[in-house]
Wavefront OBJ file of the C-alpha trace (Angstrom):
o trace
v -80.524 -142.360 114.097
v -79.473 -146.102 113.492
v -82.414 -147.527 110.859
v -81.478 -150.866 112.651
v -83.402 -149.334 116.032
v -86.850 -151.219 116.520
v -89.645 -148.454 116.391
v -90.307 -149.155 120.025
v -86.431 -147.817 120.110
v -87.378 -145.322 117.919
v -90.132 -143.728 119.615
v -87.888 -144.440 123.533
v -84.856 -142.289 121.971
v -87.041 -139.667 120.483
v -88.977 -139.110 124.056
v -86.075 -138.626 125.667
v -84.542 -135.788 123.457
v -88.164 -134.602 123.835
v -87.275 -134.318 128.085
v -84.199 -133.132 127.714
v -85.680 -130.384 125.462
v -87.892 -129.384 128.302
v -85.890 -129.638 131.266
v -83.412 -127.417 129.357
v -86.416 -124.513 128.392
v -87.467 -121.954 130.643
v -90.794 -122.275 132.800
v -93.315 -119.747 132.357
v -96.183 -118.698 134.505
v -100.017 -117.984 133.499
v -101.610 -115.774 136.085
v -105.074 -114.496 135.639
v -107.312 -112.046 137.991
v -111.103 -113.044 137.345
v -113.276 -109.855 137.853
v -112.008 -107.216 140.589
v -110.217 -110.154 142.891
v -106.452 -108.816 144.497
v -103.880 -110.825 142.402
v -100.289 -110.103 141.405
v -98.695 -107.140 139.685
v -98.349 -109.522 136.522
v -101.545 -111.227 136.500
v -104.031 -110.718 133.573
v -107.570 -109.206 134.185
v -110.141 -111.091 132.981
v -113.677 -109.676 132.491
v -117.005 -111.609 131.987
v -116.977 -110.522 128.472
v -113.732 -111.713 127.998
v -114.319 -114.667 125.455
v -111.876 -116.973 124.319
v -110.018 -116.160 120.898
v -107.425 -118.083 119.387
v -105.743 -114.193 119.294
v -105.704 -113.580 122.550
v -105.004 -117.039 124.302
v -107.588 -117.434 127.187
v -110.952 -116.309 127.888
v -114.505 -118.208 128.916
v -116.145 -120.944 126.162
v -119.379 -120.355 125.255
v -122.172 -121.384 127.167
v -122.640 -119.525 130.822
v -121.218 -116.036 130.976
v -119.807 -115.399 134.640
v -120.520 -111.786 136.450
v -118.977 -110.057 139.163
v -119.575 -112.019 142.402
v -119.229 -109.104 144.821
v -117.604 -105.696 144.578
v -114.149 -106.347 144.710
v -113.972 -110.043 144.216
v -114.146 -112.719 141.360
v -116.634 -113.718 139.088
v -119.343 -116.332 140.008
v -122.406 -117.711 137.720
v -125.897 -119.813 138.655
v -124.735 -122.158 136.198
v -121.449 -124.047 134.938
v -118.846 -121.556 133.476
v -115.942 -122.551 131.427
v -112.615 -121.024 131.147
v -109.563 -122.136 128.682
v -105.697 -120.800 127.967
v -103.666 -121.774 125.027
v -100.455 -123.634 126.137
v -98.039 -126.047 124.781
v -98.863 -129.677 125.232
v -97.322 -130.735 128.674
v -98.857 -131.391 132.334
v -99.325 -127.722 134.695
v -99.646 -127.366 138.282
v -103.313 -125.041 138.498
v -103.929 -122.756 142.001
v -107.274 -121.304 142.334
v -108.248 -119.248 144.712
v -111.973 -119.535 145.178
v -114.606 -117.477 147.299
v -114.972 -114.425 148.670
v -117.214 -111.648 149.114
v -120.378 -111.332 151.056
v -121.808 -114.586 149.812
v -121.160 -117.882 150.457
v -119.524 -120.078 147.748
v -119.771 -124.002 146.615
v -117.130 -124.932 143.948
v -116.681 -128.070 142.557
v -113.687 -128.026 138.990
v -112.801 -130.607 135.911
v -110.402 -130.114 133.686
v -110.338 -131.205 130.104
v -113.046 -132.935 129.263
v -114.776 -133.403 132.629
v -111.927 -134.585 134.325
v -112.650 -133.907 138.157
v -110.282 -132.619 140.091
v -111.862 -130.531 142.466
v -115.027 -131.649 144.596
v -117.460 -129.505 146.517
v -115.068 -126.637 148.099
v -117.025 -124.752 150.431
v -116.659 -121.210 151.662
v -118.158 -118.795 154.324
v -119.012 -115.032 153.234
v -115.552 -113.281 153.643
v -113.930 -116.952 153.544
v -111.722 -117.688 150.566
v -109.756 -120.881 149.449
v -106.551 -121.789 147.890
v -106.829 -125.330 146.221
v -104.128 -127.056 143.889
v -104.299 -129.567 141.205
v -102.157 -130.916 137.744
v -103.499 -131.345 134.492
v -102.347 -132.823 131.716
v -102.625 -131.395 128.055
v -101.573 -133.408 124.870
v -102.052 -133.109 121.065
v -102.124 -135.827 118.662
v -99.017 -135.145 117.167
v -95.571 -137.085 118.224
v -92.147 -137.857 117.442
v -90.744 -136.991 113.948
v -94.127 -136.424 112.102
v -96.674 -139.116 113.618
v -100.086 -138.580 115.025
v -102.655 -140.540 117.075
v -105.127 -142.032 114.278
v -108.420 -139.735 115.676
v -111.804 -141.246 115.822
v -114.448 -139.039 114.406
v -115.867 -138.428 117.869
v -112.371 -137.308 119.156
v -112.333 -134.986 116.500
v -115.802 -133.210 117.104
v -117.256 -133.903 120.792
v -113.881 -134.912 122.395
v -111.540 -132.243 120.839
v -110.970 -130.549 124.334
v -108.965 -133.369 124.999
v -106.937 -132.977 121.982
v -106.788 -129.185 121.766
v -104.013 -126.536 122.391
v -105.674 -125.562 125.223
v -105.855 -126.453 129.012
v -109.807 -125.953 129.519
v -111.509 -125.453 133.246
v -115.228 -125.851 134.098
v -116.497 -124.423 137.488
v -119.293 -125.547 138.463
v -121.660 -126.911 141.402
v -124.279 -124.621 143.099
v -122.543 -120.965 143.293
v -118.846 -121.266 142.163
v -116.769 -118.279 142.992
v -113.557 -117.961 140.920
v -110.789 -115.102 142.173
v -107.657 -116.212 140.738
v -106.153 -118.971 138.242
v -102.279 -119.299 137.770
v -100.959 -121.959 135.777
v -97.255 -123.450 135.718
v -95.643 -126.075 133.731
v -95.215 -129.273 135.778
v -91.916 -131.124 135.658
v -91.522 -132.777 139.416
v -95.033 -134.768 139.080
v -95.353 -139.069 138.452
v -97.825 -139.410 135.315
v -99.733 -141.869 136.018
v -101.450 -142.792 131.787
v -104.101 -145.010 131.348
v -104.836 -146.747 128.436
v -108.253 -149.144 127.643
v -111.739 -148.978 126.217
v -114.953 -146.997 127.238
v -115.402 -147.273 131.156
v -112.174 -145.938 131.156
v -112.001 -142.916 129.089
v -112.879 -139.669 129.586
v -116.328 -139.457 128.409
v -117.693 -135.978 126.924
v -120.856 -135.607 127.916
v -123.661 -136.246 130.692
v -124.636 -138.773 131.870
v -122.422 -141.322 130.924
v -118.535 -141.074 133.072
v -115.674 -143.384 133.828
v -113.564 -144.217 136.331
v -110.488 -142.864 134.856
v -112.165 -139.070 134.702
v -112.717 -139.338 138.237
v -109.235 -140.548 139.335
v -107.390 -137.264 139.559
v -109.560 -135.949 142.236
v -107.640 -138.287 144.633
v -104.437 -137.839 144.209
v -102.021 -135.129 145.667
v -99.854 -132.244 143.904
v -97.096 -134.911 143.282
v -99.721 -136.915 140.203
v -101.117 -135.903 137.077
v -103.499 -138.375 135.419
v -102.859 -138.522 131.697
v -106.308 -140.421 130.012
v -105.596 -141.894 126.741
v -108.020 -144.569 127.103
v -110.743 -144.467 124.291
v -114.668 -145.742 123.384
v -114.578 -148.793 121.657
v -111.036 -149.317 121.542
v -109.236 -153.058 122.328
v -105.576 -153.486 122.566
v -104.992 -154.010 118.787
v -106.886 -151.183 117.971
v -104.946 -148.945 120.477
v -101.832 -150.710 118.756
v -103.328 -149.798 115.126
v -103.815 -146.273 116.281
v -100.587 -145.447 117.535
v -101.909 -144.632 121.224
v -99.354 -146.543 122.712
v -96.793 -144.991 120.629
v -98.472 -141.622 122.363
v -97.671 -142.899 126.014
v -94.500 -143.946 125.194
v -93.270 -140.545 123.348
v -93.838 -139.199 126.696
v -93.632 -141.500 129.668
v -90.590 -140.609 131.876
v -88.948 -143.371 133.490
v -90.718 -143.840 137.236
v -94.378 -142.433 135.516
v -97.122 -145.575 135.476
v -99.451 -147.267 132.935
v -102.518 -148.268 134.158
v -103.793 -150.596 131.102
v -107.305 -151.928 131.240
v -109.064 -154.256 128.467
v -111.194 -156.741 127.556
v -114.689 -155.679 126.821
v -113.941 -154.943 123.287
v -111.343 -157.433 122.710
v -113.358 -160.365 123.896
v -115.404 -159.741 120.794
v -112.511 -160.482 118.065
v -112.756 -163.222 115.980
v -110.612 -165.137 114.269
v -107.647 -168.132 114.371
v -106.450 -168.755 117.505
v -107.934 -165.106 118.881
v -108.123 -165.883 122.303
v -107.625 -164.615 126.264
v -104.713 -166.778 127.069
v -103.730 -166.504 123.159
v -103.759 -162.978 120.855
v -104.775 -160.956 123.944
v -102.488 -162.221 126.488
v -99.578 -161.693 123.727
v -100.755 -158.251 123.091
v -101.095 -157.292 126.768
v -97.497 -158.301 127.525
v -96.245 -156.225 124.383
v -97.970 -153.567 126.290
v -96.332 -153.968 129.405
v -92.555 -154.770 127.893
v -93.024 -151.785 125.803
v -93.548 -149.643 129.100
v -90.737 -151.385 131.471
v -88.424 -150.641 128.032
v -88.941 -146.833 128.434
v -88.254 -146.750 132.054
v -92.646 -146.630 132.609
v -94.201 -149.003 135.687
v -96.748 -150.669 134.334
v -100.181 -152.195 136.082
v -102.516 -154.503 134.884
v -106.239 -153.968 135.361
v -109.257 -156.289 134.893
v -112.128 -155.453 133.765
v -115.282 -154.624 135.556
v -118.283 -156.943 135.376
v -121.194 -155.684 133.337
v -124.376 -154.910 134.738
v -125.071 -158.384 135.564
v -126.739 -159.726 138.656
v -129.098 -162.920 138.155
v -132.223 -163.273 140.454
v -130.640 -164.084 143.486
v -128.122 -161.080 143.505
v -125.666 -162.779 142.790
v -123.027 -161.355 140.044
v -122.229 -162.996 136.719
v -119.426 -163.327 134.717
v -119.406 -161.862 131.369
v -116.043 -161.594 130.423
v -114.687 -165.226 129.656
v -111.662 -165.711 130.845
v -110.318 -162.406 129.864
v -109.879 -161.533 133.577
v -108.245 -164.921 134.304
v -105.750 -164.296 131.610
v -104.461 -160.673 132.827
v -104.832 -162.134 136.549
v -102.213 -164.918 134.903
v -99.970 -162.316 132.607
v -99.739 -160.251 136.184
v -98.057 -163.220 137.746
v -96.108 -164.308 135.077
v -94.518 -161.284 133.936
v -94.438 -159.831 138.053
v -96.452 -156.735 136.938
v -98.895 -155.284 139.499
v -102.212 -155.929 139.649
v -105.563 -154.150 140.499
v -108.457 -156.619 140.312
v -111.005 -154.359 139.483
v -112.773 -157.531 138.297
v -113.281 -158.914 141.699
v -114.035 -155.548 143.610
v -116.804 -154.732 140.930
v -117.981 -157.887 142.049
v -118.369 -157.078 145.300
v -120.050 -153.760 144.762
v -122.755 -154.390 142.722
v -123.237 -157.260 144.878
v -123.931 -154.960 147.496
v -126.072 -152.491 146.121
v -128.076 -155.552 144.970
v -130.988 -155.829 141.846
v -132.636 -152.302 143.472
v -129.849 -150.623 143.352
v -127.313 -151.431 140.776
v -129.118 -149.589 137.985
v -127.937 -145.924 140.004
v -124.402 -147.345 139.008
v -125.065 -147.410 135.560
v -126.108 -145.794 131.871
v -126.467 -148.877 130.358
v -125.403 -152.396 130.545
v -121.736 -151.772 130.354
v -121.136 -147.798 130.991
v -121.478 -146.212 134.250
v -122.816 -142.764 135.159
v -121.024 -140.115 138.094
v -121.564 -142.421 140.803
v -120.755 -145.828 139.448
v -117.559 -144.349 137.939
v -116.795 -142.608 141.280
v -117.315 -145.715 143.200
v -115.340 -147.561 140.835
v -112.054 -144.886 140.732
v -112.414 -145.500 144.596
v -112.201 -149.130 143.917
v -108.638 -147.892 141.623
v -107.110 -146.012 144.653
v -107.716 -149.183 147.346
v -105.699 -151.542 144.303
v -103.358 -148.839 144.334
v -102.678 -149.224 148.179
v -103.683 -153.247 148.439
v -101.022 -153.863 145.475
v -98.131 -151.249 147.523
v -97.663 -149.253 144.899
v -94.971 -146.251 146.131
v -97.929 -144.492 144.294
v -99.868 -144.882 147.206
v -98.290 -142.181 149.068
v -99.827 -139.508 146.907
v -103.114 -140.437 147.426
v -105.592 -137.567 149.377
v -106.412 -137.914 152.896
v -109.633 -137.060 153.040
v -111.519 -138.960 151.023
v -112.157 -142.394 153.456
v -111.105 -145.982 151.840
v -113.929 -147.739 149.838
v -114.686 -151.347 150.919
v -116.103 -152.340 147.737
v -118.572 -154.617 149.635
v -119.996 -151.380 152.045
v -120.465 -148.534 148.664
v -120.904 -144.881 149.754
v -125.116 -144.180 149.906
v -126.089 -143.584 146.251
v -128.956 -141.132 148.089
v -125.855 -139.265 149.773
v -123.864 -138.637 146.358
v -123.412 -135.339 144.270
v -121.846 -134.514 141.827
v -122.824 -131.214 139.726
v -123.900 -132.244 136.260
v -121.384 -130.418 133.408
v -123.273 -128.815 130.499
v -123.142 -130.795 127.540
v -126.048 -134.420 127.716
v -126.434 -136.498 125.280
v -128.572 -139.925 124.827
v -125.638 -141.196 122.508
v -124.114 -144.358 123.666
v -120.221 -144.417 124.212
v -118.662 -146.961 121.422
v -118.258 -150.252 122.789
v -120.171 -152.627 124.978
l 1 2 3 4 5 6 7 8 9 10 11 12 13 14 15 16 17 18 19 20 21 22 23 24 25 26 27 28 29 30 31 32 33 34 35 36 37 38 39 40 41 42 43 44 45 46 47 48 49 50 51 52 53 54 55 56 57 58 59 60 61 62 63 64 65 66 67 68 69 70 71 72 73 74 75 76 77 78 79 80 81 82 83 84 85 86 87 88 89 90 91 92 93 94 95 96 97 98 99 100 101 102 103 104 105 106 107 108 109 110 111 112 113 114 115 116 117 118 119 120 121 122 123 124 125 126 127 128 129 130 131 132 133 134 135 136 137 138 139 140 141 142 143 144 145 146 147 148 149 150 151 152 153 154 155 156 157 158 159 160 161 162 163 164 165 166 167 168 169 170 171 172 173 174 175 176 177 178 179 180 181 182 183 184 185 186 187 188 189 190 191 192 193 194 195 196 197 198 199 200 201 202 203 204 205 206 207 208 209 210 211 212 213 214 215 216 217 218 219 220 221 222 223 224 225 226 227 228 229 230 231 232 233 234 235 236 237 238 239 240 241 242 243 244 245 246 247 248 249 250 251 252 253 254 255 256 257 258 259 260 261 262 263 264 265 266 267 268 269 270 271 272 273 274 275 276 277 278 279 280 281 282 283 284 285 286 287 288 289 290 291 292 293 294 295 296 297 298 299 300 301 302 303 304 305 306 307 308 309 310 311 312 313 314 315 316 317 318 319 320 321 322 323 324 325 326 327 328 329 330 331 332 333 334 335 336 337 338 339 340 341 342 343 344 345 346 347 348 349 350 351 352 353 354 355 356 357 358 359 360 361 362 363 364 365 366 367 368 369 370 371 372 373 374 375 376 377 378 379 380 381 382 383 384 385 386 387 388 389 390 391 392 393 394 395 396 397 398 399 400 401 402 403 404 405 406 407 408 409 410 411 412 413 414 415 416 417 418 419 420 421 422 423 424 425
């Protein structure tokens, strides 16, 4: 390779010898039979006791052990179960088959760490379900030697996002789990995100973002890769090598969603500004992705928790929004204005209200960052992104200024709590 190639040139040429290394090896199947369900000639059988080890490449994490859910069916638990396979890094195309049996069954996945993906699948006694969903599965590691700089919570609580292994949690009131087949993905758009905490996938209860819930509504033809990260702003992204990450990756027609601001409105220094230093590093961001073929989109930050005494919101951020709102016209990049619909929604749920939205004064909980991935898929469609056409059907638009019933939401409560704070604010 020609030392006069940029390293942006660098890391484009090496991701594409990475692609054609893939396209060229064989796919290869994972197929699993959970308890006494009917599956394939080929398909493993996996028994409750079946725990995972490095040895044998699958098997349930600890925590809740599953047991048979009926005679001849799949395995079912009272309580959250969690199942993992060892695979190469790479995005997979998942098929459950849930239910069964004599007993009703309520089913709600994530992926990862708490990634949702499948919401509240409901089945009669005798009833089962087929449902299908992509995952994506990296490791720090990239081009000829490098590696994503790790924070010392992504090395300990967040390692199941950094792992060898694609990890499933089943969950919600009485999940029944017959089959799980797994197949590399190669015909999917990745959409990545990159940005701070409230976009991130956060580990553990009761703190969530919006970019953990996004994969629930999209189709078979997106996978959501989630390299966003707690307390990160674009020059510490920079300094870590996660856009390096994206880019060792991205396939020409995949999308970066890139939202930041929180942390980077609290830099200091000469001329460190929102029209100055993070304006020039946002557009670095987005040349960097047109360069490797990537579509990128700009979104602004949401407002804090920040309503005065009238209900009315307040702006927090500067005029960090102003200057992506700007960089979005300048450079003709797409824009979700995440910014303005926030706006609107807290607006609407008003002082009594607002606080369901949120863990703190910045982070967000299941149904803020539900509401606000909801907010993410009507940018998606207002901005006519071809994207748009992958979206599910079934979930109804979200007018930002009319929020779904915060009495009316569920969403089954993963394992692991903590009272630790995200980094960042």
């Amino acid at each position: 390779m020609s030392s006069s190639l940029s390293g942006l040139g660098r890391v484009v040429l090496v991701a594409l010898s990475l692609h054609l290394a893939l396209a060229a090896a064989p796919a290869r199947a994972w197929r699993f039979a959970l308890g006494e369900a009917p599956a394939a000639a080929d398909a493993v059988r996996v028994a409750p006791g079946d725990v995972y080890a490095a040895a044998r490449g699958y098997g349930f994490e600890p925590g809740a052990t599953p047991a048979l859910a009926t005679k001849g069916g799949g395995l079912s638990s009272e309580r959250p179960f969690v199942f993992s396979v060892q695979v190469p890094e790479g995005s997979y195309r998942v098929t459950v088959v849930l239910g069964g049996g004599v007993a009703a069954s309520d089913t709600t996945i994530k992926a990862e760490l708490r990634r949702l993906m499948v919401e509240g699948v409901r089945t009669a006694p005798g009833e089962v379900a087929t449902r299908t969903f992509n995952v994506n599965v990296r490791t720090p590691q990239f081009g000829d030697g490098a590696k994503v700089r790790l924070k010392e919570r992504e090395l300990t609580t967040e390692f199941v996002n950094w792992d060898d292994k694609l990890t499933l949690e089943f969950n919600g009131p009485r999940p029944v789990v017959r089959t799980i087949e797994l197949t590399p993905l190669t015909d999917a758009v990745t959409v990545y995100l990159l940005g701070d905490s409230t976009v991130c996938d956060q580990p553990k209860e009761p703190w969530n973002s919006w970019g953990q819930m996004l994969p629930r509504f999209f189709g078979p033809g997106v996978v959501v890769a989630n390299h966003a990260e707690s307390g990160e702003s674009l020059r510490s992204s920079l300094g870590a090598r996660r856009l390096d990450k994206v880019l060792s990756t991205l396939r020409p027609g995949d999308y970066l969603f890139l939202q930041y601001g929180h942390n980077d409105m609290k830099e200091k220094g000469e001329g460190v500004g929102a029209f100055t230093t993070y304006q020039a590093d946002l557009r670095r961001f987005v040349v960097a992705a047109r360069a490797a073929g990537g579509i990128p989109v700009l979104v602004t930050s949401m407002h804090r928790k920040s309503l005065d005494a009238a209900g009315k919101i307040q702006n927090t951020l500067g005029d960090y929004p102003a200057a992506v709102r700007a960089l979005a016209v300048a450079e003709h990049v797409a824009l979700i204005d995440l910014h303005a619909m926030s706006g609107l929604l807290y607006e609407a749920l008003g002082p009594a209200q607002i606080g369901a939205a949120f863990q703190d004064g910045t982070h967000h909980n299941n149904y803020g960052s539900y509401e606000l991935a909801k907010c993410i898929v009507a940018g998606v469609r207002a901005a006519g992104l071809p994207l748009a056409k992958h979206l599910v059907a079934e979930v109804p638009e979200l007018d930002p200024a009319r929020p779904d019933a915060v009495a009316s939401f569920v969403m089954p409560a993963s394992p692991q709590a903590t009272t630790l704070k995200p980094d960042g604010s």
